[in-house]
C-alpha positions as CSV (number, residue, x, y, z in Angstrom):
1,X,-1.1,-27.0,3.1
2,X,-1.7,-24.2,5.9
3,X,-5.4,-24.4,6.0
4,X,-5.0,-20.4,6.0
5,X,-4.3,-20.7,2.1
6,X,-7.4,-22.7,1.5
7,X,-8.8,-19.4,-0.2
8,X,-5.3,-19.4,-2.2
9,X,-4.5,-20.6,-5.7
10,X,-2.1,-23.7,-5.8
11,X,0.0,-21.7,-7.2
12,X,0.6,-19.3,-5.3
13,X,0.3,-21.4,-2.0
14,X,3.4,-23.7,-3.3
15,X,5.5,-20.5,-3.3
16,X,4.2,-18.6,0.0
17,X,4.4,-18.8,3.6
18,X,2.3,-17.3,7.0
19,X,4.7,-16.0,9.1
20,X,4.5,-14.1,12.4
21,X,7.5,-11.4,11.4
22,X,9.5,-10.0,14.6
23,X,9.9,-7.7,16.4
24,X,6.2,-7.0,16.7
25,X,4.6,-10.2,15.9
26,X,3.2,-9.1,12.8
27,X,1.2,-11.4,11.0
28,X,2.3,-11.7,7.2
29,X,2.0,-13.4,4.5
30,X,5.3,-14.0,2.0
31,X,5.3,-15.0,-1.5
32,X,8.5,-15.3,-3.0
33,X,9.6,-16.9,-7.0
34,X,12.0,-18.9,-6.1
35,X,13.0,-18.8,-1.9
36,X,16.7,-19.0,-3.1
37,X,17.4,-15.8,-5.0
38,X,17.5,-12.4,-3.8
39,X,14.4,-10.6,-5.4
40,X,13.2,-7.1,-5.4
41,X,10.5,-6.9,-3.0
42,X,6.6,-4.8,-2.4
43,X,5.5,-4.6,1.0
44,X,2.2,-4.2,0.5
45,X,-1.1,-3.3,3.1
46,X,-4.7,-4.0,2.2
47,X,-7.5,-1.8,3.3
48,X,-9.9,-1.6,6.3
49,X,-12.2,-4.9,6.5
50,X,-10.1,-6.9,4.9
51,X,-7.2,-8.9,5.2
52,X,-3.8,-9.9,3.8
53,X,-4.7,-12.8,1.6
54,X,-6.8,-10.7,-0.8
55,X,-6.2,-10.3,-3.9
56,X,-4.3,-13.5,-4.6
57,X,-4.3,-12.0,-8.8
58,X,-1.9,-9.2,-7.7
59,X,1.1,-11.9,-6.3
60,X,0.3,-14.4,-8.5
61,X,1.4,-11.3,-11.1
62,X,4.2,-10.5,-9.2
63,X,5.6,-13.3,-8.6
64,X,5.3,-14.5,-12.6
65,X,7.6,-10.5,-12.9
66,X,10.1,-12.0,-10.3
67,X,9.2,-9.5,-7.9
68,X,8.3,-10.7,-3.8
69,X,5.6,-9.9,-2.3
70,X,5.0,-9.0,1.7
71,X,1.3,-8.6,2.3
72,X,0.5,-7.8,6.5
73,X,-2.5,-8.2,8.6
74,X,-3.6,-4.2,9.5
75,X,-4.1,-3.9,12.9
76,X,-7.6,-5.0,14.5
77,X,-7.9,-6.9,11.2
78,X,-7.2,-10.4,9.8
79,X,-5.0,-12.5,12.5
80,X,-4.8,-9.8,14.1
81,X,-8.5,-9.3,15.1
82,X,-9.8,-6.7,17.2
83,X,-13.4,-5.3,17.9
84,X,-12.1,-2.3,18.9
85,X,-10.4,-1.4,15.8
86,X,-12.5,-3.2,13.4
87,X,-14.9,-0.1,13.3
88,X,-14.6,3.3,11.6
89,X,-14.1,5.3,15.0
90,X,-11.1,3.1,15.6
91,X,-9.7,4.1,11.6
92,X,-6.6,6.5,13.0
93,X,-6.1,4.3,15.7
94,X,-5.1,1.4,13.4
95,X,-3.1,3.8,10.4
96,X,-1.1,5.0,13.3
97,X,0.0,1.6,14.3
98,X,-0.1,0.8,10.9
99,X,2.8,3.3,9.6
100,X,4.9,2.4,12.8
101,X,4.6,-1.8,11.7
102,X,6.5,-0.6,8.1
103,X,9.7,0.0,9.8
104,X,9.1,-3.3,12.1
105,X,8.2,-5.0,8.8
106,X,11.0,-4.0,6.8
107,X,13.5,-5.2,10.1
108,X,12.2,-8.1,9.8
109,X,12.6,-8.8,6.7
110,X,16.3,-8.3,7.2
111,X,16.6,-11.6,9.5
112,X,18.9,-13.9,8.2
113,X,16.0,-16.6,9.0
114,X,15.6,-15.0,5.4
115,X,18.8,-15.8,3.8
116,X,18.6,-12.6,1.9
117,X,16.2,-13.7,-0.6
118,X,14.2,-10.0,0.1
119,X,16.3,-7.7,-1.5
120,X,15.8,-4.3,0.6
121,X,17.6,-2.4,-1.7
122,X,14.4,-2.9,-4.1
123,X,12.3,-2.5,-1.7
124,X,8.8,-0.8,-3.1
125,X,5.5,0.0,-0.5
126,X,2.7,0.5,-1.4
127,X,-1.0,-0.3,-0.5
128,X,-5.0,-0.1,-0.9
129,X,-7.6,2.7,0.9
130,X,-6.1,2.6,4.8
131,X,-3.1,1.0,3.3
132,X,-2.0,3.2,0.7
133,X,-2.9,5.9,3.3
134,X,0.0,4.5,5.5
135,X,2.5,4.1,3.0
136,X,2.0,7.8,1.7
137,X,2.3,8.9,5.4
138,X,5.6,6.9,5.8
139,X,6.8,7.9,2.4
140,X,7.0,11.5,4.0
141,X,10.0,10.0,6.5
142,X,13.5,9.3,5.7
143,X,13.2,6.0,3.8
144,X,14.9,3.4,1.7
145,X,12.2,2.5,-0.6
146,X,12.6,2.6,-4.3
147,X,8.8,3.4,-5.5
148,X,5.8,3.2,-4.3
149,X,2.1,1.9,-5.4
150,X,-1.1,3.3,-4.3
151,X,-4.7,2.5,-5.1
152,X,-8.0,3.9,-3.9
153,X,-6.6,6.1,-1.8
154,X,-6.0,9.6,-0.4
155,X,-2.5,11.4,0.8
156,X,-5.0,14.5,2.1
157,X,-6.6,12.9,5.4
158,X,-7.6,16.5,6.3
159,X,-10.0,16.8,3.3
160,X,-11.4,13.3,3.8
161,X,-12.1,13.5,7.1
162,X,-13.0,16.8,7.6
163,X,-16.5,17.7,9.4
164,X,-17.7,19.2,5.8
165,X,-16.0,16.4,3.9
166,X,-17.3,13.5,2.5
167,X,-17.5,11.8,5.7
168,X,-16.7,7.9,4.5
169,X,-18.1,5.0,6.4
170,X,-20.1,8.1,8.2
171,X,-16.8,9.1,10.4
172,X,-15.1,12.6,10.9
173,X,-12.3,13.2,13.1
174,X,-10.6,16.3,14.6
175,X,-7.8,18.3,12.4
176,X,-5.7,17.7,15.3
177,X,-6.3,13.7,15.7
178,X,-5.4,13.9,11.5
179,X,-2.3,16.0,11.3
180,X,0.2,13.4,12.6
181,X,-1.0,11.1,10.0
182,X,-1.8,13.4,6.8
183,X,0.9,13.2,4.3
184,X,-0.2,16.4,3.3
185,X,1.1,18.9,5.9
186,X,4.3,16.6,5.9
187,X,4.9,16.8,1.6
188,X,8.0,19.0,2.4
189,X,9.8,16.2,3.2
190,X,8.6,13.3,0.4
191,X,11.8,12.1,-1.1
192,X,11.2,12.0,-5.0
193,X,10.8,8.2,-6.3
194,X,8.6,6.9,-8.8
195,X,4.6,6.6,-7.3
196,X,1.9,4.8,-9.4
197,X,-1.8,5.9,-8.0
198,X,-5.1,4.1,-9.4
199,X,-8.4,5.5,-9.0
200,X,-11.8,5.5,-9.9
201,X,-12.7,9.4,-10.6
202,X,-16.3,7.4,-9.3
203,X,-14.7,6.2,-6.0
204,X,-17.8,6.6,-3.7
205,X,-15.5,6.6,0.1
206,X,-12.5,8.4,-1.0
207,X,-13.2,10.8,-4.0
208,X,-11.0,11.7,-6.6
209,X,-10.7,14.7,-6.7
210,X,-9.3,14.5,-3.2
211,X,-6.4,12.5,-4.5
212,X,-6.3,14.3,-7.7
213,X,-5.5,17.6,-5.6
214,X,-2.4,15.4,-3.7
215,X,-0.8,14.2,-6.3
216,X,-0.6,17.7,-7.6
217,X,0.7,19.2,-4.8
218,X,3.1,15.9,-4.9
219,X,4.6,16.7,-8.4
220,X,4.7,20.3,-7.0
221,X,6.9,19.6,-4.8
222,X,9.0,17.2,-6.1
223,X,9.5,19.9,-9.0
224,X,10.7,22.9,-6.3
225,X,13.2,19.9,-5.3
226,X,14.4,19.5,-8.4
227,X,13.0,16.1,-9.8
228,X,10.7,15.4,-12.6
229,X,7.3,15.6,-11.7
230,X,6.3,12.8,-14.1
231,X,7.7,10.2,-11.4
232,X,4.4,10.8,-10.4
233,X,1.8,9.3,-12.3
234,X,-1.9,8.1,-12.2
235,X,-4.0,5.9,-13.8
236,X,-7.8,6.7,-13.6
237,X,-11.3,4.9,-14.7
238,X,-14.8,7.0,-15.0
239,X,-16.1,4.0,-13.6
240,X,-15.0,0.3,-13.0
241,X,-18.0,-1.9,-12.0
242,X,-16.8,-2.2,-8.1
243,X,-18.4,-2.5,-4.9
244,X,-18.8,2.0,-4.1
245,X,-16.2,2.0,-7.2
246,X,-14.2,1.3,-4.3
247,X,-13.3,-2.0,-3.5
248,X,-11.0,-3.5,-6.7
249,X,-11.3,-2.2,-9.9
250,X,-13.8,-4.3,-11.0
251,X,-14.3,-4.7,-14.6
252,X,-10.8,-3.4,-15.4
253,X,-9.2,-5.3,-12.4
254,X,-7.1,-7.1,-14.7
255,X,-5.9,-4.4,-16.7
256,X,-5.4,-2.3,-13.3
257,X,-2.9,-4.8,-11.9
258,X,-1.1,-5.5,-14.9
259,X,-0.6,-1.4,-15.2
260,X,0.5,-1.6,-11.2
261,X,2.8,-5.3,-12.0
262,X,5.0,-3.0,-15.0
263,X,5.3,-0.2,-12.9
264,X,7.1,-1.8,-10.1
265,X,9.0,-4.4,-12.4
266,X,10.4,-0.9,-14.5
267,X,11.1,0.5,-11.2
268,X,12.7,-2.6,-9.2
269,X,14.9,-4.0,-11.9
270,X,15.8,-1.0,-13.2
271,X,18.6,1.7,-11.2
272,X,16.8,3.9,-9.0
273,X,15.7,7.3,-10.7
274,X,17.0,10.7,-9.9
């Protein structure tokens, strides 16, 4: 066993490997139900000061649903460790390299090293905090992707990071140093496909209501391009137990990831929606 899956279930190290994916030497972890048939495929991205192995309940679920899982190392973070990025000053630094490694990701993934057992065309994204940031920011770009899940997160950097915002881990930034990377000012261009967001309305480092007020803009939006704005749907807690209500879901982790494991299995199996 790869001592790297020491923290790993048996179960789920049997079925996953640690890869560096070219081109960009992108330290991932794939899980995969079988390695012979072509599955429907998340990638997915944790959040700041963590790493790609957490959460070993959300692949194990995936996996049991058929569905493959890519999880990568953010930048500065995990294998990829970097003092300069590990830090809150260094947070747009690493979701700018961040949205660019999707594409590189996604490339890879297309190797036929792979034998086409990731099927990219069901191909989900989605992500946690920072990650979840990233894929609402690349969800604002041309895109193949099929739906997307998001969790403890924010598509309106501006009011998150804002001098008279809620200033999380302490840090503000300059509007202009956001707008590249806000999904927000770039909604106009969100092609319509199921999203899943979970949140806890007591999330103490990115506060609901800031999410709340992008996902209405988001249904806004996909309504004036004529798709249902129900593709868009959240799930919410007044409180789940978790470190700043932040960090997992705490005592309704379990019921949070089965919610997330049916929305991508009714959305990856299933013809895409229009």
């Amino acid at each position: 066993m790869h001592p790297r899956f020491a923290k790993l279930p048996t179960s789920l190290a049997e079925r996953s490997r640690t890869v560096r994916l070219r081109p960009g030497n992108i330290p991932a972890l794939l899980c995969h139900p079988d390695w012979i048939s072509p599955a429907p495929t998340v990638i997915w991205m944790h959040g700041r000061t963590a790493n790609k192995e957490l959460d070993a309940g959300r692949y194990i679920r995936w996996l049991k649903a058929g569905i493959a899982a890519v999880a990568f190392d953010l930048p500065g973070h995990g294998e990829r460790t970097d003092a300069r990025l590990e830090g809150a000053p260094g947070t747009l630094a690493v979701l700018a390299e961040l949205i660019a490694d999707i594409d590189l990701v996604v490339e890879a993934l297309a190797d036929p090293i792979w034998q086409g057992v990731f099927d990219l065309d069901r191909l989900g994204i989605g992500g946690m905090s920072l990650g979840g940031m990233a894929a609402l920011r690349r969800l604002c770009d041309p895109h193949d992707f099929r739906c997307a899940a998001v969790e403890c997160t924010t598509g309106d950097l501006w009011s998150l990071y804002r001098p008279e915002g809620p200033k999380p881990w302490g840090q503000t930034f300059a509007e202009s140093e956001v707008a590249p990377l806000d999904p927000l000012p770039h909604i106009g261009a969100f092609k319509p496909i199921p999203l899943l967001a979970l949140h806890s309305e007591a999330d103490r480092i990115v506060p609901w209501p800031i999410q709340q007020n992008f996902l209405q803009r988001l249904r806004e939006q996909y309504a004036a391009s004529g798709a249902e704005p129900h593709l868009v749907r959240h799930v919410t807690w007044p409180t789940t137990g978790a470190p700043e209500e932040h960090s997992g879901f705490g005592r309704v982790g379990n019921d949070a990831k089965n919610i997330q494991t049916e929305f991508l299995k009714a959305h990856l199996f299933d013809s895409p929606a229009h």
